[in-house]
LOLO-381959 format. One record per residue (C-alpha): residue number from 1; x, y, z; residue in three letters. Coordinates in steps of 0.5 Angstrom, whole numbers, plus 2048, in hexadecimal, padded with zeros to 3 digits. Example, Ala and Ser with C-alpha at 12.3 -4.5 7.8 and 13.67 -1.06 7.14 Angstrom:
<rs>
<r><i>1</i><px>819</px><py>7F7</py><pz>810</pz><aa>ala</aa></r>
<r><i>2</i><px>81B</px><py>7FE</py><pz>80E</pz><aa>ser</aa></r>
</rs>
This chain:
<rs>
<r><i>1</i><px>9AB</px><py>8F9</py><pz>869</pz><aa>unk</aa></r>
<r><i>2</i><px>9B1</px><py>8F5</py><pz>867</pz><aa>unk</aa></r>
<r><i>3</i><px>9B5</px><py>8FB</py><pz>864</pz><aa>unk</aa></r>
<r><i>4</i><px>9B9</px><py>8F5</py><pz>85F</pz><aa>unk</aa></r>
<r><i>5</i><px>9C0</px><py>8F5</py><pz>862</pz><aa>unk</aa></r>
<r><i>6</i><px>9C6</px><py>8F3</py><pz>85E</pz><aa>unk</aa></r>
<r><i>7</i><px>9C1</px><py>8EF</py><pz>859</pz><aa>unk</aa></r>
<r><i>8</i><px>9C2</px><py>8EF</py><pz>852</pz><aa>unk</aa></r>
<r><i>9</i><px>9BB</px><py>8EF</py><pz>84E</pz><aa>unk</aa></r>
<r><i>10</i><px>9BA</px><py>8ED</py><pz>847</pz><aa>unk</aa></r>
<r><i>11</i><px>9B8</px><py>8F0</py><pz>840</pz><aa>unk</aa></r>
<r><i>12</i><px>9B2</px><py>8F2</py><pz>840</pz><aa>unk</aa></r>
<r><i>13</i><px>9AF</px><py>8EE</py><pz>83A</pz><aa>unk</aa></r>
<r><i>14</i><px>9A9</px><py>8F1</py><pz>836</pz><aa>unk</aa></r>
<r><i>15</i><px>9A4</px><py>8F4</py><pz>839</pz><aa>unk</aa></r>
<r><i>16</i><px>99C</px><py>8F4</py><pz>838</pz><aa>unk</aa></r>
<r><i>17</i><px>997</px><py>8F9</py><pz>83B</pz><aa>unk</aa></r>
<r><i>18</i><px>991</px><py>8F6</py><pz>83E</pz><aa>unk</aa></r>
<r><i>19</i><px>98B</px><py>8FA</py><pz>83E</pz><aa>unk</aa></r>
<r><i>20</i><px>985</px><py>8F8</py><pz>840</pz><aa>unk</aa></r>
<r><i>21</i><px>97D</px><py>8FB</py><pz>83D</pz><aa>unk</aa></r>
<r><i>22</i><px>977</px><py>8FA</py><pz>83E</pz><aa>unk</aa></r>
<r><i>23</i><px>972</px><py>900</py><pz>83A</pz><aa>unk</aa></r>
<r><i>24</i><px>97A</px><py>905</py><pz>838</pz><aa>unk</aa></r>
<r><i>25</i><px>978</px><py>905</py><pz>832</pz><aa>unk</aa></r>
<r><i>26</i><px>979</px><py>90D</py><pz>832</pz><aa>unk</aa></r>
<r><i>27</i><px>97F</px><py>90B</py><pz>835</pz><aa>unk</aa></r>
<r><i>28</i><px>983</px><py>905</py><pz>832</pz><aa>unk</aa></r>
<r><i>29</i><px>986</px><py>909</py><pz>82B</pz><aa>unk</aa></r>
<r><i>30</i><px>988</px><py>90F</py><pz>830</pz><aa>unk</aa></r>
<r><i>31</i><px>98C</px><py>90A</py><pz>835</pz><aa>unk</aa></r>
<r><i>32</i><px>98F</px><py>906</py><pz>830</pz><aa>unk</aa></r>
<r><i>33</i><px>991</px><py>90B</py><pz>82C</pz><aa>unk</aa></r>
<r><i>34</i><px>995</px><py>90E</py><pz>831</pz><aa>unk</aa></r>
<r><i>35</i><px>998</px><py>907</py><pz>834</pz><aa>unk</aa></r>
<r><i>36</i><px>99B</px><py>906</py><pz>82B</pz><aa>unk</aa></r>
<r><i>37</i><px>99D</px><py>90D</py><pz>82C</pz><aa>unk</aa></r>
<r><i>38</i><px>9A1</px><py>90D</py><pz>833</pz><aa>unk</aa></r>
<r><i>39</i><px>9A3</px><py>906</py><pz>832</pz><aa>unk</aa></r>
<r><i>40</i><px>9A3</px><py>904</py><pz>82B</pz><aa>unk</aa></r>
<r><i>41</i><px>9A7</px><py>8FD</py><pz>82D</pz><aa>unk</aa></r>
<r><i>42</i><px>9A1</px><py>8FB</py><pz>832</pz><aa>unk</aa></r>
<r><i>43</i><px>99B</px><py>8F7</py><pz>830</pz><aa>unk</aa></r>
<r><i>44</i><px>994</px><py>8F8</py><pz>833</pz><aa>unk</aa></r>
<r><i>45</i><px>98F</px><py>8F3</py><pz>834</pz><aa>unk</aa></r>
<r><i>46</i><px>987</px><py>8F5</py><pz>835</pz><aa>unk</aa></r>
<r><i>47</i><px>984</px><py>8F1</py><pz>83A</pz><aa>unk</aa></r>
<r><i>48</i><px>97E</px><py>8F3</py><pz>839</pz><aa>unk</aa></r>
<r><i>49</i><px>978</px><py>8F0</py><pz>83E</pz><aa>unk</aa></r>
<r><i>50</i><px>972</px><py>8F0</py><pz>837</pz><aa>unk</aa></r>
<r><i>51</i><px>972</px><py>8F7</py><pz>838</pz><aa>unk</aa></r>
<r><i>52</i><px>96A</px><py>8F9</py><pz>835</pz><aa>unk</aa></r>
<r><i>53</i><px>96D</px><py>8FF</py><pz>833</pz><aa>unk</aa></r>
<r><i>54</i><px>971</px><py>8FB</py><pz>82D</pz><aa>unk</aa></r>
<r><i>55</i><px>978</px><py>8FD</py><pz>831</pz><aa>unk</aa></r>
<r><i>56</i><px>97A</px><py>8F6</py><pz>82F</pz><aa>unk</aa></r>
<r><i>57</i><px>978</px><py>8F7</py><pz>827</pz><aa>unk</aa></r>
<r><i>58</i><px>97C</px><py>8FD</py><pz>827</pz><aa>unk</aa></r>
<r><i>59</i><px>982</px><py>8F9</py><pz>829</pz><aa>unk</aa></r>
<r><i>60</i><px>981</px><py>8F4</py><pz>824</pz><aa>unk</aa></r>
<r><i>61</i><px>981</px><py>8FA</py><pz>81F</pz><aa>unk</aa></r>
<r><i>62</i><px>988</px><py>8FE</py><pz>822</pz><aa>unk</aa></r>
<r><i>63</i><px>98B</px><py>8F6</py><pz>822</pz><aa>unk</aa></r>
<r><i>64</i><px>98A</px><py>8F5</py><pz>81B</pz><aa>unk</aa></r>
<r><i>65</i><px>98E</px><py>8FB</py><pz>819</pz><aa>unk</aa></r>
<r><i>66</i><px>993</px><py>8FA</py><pz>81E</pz><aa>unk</aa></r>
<r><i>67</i><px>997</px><py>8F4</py><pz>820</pz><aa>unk</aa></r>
<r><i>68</i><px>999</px><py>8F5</py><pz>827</pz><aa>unk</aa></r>
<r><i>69</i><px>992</px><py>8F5</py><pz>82A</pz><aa>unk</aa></r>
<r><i>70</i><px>98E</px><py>8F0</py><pz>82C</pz><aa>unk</aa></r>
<r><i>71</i><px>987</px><py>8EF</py><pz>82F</pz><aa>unk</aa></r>
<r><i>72</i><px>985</px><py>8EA</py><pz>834</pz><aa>unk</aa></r>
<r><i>73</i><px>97D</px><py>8E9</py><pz>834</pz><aa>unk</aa></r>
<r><i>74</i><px>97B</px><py>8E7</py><pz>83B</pz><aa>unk</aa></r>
<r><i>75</i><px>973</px><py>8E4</py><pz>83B</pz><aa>unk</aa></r>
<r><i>76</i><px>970</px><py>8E9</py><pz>840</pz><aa>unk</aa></r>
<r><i>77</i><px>972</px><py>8EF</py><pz>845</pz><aa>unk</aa></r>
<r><i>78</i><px>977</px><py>8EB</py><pz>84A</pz><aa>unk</aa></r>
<r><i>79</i><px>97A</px><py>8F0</py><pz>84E</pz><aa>unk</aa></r>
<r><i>80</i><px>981</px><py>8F5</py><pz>84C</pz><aa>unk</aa></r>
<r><i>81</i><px>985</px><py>8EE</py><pz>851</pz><aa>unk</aa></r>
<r><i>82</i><px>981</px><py>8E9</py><pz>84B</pz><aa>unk</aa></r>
<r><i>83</i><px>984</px><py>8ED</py><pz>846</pz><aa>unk</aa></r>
<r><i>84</i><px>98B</px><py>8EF</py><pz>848</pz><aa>unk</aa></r>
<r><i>85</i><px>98C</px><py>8E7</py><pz>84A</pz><aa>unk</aa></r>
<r><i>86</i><px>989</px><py>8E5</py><pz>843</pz><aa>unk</aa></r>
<r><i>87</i><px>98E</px><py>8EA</py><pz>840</pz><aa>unk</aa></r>
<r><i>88</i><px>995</px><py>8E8</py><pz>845</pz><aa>unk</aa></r>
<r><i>89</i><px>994</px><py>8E1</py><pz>843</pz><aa>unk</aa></r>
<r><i>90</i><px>993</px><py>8E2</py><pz>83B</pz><aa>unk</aa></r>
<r><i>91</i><px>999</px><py>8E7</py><pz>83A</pz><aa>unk</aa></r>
<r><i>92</i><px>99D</px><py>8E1</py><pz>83E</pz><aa>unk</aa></r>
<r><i>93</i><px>99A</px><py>8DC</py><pz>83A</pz><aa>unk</aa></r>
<r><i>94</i><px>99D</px><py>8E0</py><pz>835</pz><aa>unk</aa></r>
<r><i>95</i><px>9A4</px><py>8E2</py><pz>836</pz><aa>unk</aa></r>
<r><i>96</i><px>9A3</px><py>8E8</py><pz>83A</pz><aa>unk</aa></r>
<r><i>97</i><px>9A7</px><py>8EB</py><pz>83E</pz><aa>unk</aa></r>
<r><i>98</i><px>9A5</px><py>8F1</py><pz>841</pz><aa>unk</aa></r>
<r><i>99</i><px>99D</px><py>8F2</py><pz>843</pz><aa>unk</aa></r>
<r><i>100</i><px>99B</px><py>8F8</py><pz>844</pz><aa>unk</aa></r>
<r><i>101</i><px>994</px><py>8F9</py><pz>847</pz><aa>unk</aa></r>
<r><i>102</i><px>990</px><py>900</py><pz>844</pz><aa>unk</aa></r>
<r><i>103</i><px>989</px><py>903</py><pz>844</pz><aa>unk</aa></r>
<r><i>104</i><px>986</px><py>905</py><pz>83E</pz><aa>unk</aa></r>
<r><i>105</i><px>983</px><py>90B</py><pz>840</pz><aa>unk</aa></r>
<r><i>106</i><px>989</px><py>910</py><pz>83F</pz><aa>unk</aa></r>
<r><i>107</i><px>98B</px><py>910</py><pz>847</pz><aa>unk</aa></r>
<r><i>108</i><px>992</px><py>90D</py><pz>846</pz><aa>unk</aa></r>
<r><i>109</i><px>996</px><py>911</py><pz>841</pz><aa>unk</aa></r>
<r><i>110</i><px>998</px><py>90C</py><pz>83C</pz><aa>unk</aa></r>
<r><i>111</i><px>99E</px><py>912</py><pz>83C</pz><aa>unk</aa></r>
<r><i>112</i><px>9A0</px><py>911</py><pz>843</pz><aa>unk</aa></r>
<r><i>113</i><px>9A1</px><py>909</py><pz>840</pz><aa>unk</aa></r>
<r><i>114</i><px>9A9</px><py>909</py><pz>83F</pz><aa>unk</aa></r>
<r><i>115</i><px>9AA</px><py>90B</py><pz>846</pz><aa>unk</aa></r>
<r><i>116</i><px>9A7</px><py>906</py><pz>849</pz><aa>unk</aa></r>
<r><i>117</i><px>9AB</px><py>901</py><pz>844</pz><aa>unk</aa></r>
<r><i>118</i><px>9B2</px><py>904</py><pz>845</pz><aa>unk</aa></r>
<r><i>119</i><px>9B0</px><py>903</py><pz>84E</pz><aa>unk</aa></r>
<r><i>120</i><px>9AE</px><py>8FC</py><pz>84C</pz><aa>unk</aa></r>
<r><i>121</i><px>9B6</px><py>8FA</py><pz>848</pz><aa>unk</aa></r>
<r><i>122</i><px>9B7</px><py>8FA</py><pz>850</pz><aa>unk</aa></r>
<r><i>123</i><px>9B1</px><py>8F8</py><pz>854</pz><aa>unk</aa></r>
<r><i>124</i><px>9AC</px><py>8F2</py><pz>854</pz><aa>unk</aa></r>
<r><i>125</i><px>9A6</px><py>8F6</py><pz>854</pz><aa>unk</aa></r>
<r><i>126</i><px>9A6</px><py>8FE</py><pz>852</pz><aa>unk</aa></r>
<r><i>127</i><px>99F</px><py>901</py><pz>856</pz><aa>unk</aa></r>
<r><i>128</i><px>99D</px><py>908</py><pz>852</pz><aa>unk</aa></r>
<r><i>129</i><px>99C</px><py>90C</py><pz>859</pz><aa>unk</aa></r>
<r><i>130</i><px>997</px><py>912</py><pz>85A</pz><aa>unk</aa></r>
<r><i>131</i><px>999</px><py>912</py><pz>861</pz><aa>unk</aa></r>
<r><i>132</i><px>9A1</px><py>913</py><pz>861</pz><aa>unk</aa></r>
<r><i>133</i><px>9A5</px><py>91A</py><pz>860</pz><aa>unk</aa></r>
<r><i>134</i><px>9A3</px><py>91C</py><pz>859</pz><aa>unk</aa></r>
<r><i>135</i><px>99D</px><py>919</py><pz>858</pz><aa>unk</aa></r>
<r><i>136</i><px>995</px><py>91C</py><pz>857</pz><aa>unk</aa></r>
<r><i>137</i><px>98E</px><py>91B</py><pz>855</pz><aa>unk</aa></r>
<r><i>138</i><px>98B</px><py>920</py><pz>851</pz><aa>unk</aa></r>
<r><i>139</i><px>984</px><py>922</py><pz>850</pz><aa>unk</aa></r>
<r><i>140</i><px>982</px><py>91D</py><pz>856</pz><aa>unk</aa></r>
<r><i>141</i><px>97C</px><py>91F</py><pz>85B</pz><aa>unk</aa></r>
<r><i>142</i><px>97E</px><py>91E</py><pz>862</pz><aa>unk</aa></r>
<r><i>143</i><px>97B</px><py>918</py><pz>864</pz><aa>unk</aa></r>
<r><i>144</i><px>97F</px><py>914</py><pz>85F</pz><aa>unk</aa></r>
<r><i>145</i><px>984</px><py>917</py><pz>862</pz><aa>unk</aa></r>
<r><i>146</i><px>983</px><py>915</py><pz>869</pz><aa>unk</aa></r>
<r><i>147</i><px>981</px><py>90F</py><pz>866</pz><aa>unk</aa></r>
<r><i>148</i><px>986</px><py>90C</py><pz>863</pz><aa>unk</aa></r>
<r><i>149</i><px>98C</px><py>90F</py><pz>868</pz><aa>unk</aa></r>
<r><i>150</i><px>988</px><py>90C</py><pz>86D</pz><aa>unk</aa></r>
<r><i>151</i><px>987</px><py>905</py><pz>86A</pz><aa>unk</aa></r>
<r><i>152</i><px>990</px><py>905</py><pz>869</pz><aa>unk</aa></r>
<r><i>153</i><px>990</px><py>907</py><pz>871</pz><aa>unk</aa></r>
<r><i>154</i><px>98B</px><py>902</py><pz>873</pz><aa>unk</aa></r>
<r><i>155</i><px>98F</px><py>8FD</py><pz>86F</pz><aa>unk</aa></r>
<r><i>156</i><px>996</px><py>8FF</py><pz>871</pz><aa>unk</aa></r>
<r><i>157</i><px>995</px><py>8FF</py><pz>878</pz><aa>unk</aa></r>
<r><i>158</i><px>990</px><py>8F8</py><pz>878</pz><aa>unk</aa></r>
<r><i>159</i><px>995</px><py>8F5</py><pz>874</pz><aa>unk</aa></r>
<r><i>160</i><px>99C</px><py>8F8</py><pz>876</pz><aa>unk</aa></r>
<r><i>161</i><px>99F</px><py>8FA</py><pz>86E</pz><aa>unk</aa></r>
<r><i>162</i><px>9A3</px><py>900</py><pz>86D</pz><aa>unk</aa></r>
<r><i>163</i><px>99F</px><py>902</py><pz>867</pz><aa>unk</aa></r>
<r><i>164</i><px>99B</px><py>909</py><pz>867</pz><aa>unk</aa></r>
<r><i>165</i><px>997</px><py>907</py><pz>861</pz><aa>unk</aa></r>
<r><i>166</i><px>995</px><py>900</py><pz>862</pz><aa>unk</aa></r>
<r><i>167</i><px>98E</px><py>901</py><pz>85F</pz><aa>unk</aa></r>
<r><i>168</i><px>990</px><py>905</py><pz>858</pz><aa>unk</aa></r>
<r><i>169</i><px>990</px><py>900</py><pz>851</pz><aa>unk</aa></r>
<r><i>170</i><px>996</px><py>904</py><pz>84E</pz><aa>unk</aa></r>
<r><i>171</i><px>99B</px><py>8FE</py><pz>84E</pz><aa>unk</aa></r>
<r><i>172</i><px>9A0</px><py>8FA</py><pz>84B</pz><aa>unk</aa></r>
<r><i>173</i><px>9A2</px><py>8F3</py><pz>84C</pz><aa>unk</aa></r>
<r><i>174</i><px>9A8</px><py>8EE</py><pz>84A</pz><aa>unk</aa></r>
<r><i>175</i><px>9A5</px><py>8E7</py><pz>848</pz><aa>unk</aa></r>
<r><i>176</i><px>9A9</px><py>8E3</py><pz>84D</pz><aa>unk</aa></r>
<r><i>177</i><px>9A5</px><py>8E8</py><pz>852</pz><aa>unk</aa></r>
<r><i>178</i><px>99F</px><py>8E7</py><pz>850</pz><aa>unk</aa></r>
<r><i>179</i><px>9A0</px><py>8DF</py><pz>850</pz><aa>unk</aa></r>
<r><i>180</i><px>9A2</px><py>8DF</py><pz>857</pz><aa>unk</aa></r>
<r><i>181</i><px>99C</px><py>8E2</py><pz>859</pz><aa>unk</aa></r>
<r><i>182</i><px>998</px><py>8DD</py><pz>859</pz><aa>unk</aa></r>
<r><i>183</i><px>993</px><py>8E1</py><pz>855</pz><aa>unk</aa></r>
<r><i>184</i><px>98E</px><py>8DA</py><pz>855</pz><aa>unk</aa></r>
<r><i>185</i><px>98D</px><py>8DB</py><pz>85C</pz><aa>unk</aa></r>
<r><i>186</i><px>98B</px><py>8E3</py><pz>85B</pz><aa>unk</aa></r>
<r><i>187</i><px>983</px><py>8E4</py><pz>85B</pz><aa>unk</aa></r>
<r><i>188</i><px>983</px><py>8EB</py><pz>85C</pz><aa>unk</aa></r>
<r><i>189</i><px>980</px><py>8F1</py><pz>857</pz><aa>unk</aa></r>
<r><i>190</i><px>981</px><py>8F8</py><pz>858</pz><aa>unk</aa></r>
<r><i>191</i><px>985</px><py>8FC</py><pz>85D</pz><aa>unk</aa></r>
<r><i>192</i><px>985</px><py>8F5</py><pz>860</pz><aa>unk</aa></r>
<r><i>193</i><px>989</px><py>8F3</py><pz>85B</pz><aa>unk</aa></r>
<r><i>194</i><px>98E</px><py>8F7</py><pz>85A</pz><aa>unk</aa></r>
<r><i>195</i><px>990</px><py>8F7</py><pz>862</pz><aa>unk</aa></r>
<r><i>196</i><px>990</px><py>8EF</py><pz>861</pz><aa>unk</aa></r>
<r><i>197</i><px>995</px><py>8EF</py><pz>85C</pz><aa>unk</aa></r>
<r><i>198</i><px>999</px><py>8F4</py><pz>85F</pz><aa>unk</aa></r>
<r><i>199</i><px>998</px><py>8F0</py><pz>867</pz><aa>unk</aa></r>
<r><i>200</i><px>99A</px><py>8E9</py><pz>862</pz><aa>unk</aa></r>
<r><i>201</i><px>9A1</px><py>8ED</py><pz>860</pz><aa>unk</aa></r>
<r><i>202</i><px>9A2</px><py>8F0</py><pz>866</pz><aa>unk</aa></r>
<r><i>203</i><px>9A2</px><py>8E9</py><pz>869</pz><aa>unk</aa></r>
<r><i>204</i><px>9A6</px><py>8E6</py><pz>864</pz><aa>unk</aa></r>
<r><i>205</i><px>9AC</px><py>8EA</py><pz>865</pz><aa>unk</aa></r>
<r><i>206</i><px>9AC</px><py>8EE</py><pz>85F</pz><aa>unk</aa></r>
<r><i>207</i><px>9AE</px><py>8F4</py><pz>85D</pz><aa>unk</aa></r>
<r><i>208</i><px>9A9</px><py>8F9</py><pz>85D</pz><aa>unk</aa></r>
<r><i>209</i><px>9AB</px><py>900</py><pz>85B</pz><aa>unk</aa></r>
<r><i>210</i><px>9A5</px><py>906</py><pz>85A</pz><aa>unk</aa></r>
<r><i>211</i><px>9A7</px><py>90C</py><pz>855</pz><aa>unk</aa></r>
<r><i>212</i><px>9A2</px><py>912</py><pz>854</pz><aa>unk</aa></r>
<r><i>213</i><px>99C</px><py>913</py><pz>850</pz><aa>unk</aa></r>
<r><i>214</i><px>997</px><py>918</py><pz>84E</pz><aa>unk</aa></r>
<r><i>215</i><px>990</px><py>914</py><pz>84F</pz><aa>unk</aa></r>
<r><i>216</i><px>98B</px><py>918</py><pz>84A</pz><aa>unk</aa></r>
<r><i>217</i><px>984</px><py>918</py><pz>84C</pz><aa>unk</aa></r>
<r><i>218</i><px>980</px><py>915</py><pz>846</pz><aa>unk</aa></r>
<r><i>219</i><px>97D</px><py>919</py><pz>841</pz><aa>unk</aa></r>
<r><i>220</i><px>978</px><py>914</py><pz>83D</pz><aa>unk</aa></r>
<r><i>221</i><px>974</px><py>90F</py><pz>83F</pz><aa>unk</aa></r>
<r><i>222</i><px>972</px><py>90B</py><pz>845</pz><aa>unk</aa></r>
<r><i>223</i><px>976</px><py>90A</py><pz>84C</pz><aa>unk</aa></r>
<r><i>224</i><px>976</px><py>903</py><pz>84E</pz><aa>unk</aa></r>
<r><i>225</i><px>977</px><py>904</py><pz>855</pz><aa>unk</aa></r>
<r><i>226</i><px>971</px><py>902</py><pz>85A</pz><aa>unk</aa></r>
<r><i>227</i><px>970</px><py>902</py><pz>861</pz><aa>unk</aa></r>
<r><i>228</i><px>970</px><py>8FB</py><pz>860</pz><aa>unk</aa></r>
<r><i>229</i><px>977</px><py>8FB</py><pz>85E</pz><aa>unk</aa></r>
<r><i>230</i><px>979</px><py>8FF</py><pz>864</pz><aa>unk</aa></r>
<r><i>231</i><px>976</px><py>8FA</py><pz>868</pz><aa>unk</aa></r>
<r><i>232</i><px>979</px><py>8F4</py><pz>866</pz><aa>unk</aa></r>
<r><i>233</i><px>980</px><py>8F8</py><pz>867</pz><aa>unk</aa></r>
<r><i>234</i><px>97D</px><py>8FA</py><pz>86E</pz><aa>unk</aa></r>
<r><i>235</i><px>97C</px><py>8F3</py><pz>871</pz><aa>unk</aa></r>
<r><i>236</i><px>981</px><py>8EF</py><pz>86C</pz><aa>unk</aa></r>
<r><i>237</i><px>987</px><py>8F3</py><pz>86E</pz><aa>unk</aa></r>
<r><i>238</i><px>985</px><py>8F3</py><pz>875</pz><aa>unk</aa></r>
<r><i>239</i><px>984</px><py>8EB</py><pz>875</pz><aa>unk</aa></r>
<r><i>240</i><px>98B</px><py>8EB</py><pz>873</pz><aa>unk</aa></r>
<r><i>241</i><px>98E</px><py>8EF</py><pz>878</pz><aa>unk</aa></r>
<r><i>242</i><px>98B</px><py>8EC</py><pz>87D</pz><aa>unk</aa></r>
<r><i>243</i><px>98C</px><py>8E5</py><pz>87B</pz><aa>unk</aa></r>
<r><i>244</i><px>993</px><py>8E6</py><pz>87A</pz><aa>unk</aa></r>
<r><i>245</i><px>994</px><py>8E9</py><pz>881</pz><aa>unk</aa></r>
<r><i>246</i><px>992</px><py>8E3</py><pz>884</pz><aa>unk</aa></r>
<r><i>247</i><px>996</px><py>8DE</py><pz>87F</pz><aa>unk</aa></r>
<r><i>248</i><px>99C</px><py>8E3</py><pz>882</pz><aa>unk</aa></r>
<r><i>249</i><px>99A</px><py>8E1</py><pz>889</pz><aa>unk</aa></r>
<r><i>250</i><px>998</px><py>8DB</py><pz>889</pz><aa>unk</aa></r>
<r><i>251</i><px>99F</px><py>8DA</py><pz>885</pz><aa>unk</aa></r>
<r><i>252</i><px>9A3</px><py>8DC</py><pz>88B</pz><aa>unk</aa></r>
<r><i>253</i><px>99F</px><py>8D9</py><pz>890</pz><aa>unk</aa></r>
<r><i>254</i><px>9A1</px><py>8D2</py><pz>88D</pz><aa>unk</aa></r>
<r><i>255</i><px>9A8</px><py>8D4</py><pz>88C</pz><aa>unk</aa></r>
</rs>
């Protein structure tokens, strides 16, 4: 992890919450209310997947009555990658300077949000980590647990980044991150996405500092998460780790 040096950060600039939906709909005033309450300053985007529960009509509805949030309508269920992607390029294209990445579901605290941007005034990217001195998960079952602490070992060790939570969602970048990404060369969704994201600014040289968090279990709704994602995290993270291998070998044989 690049540890900053003697670098000189800039302002961060305004700031947009990003939070994707798909069927929140007994979750979405919650959230966002907390989000105006802890961070009055920050605007919200809803990107919301068409959610058939009408989520994405509720945000209509606190966007009328409240101008820093927005909603962005996808077409259809694309995947959490689709709709942060969707979300980073909106809030560039809109002058944002920080984007923060937050799940609906009341799982990151809106409250631990002003320790993330004040570790952000001299960082490119702040991970909310479950894993470092001072982080938990409340009310998870232990499989998830195994699950998700196994996920960032297998990903820290494949693909050689000092990150202890590479899979967690909790995070916030500055622009000029985000736009050294190559985010329209990203395809992954799920945990596979937030260990592409972290694996890219590891790549790039940026400084990458985690704060703890405490991650909350959901308490209304349905959880997204699918053997199907656990997979793709699986053979992606593993396909990326081998290849990089090689590229470093066949880099040193051709020197």
């Amino acid at each position: 992890m690049n540890d900053g040096g003697q670098r000189t950060f800039g302002p961060l600039g305004r700031v947009l919450v990003i939070i994707p939906t798909y069927n929140e709909a007994e979750n979405i005033r919650p959230i966002v209310a907390r989000v105006r309450s802890a961070v009055p300053e920050a605007h919200i985007l809803i990107a919301d997947d068409n959610s058939p529960d009408g989520t994405g009509k509720i945000g209509d509805e606190l966007a009328s009555g409240d101008e820093s949030v927005r909603v962005l309508h996808r077409q259809g269920k694309e995947g959490l990658g689709a709709a942060y992607l969707a979300g980073f390029r909106w809030g560039i294209e809109n002058g944002y300077g920080v984007l923060v990445e937050m799940d609906a579901d009341g799982s990151h605290q809106p409250e631990e949000l002003p320790r993330l941007l004040t570790a952000l005034k001299s960082a490119d990217v702040v991970l909310g980590s479950r894993w470092i001195p001072g982080g938990r998960v409340v009310n998870w079952p232990k499989y998830r647990e195994f699950i998700s602490r196994g996920g960032s070992t297998y990903s820290r060790l494949l693909l050689d980044v000092p990150i202890r939570d590479v899979t967690g969602g909790y995070r916030a970048f500055r622009k000029e991150t985000l736009l050294g990404l190559g985010m329209d060369e990203v395809a992954s969704q799920g945990y596979c996405f937030q260990v592409d994201l972290a694996w890219r600014a590891v790549k790039a040289g940026f400084h990458v500092v985690e704060v703890p968090i405490t991650f909350v279990e959901r308490e209304r709704g349905d959880s997204k998460m699918s053997q199907n994602i656990v997979f793709e995290a699986f053979w992606r993270v593993g396909a990326w780790g081998v290849g990089s291998r090689v590229n470093r070998i066949s880099g040193r044989r051709h020197n």
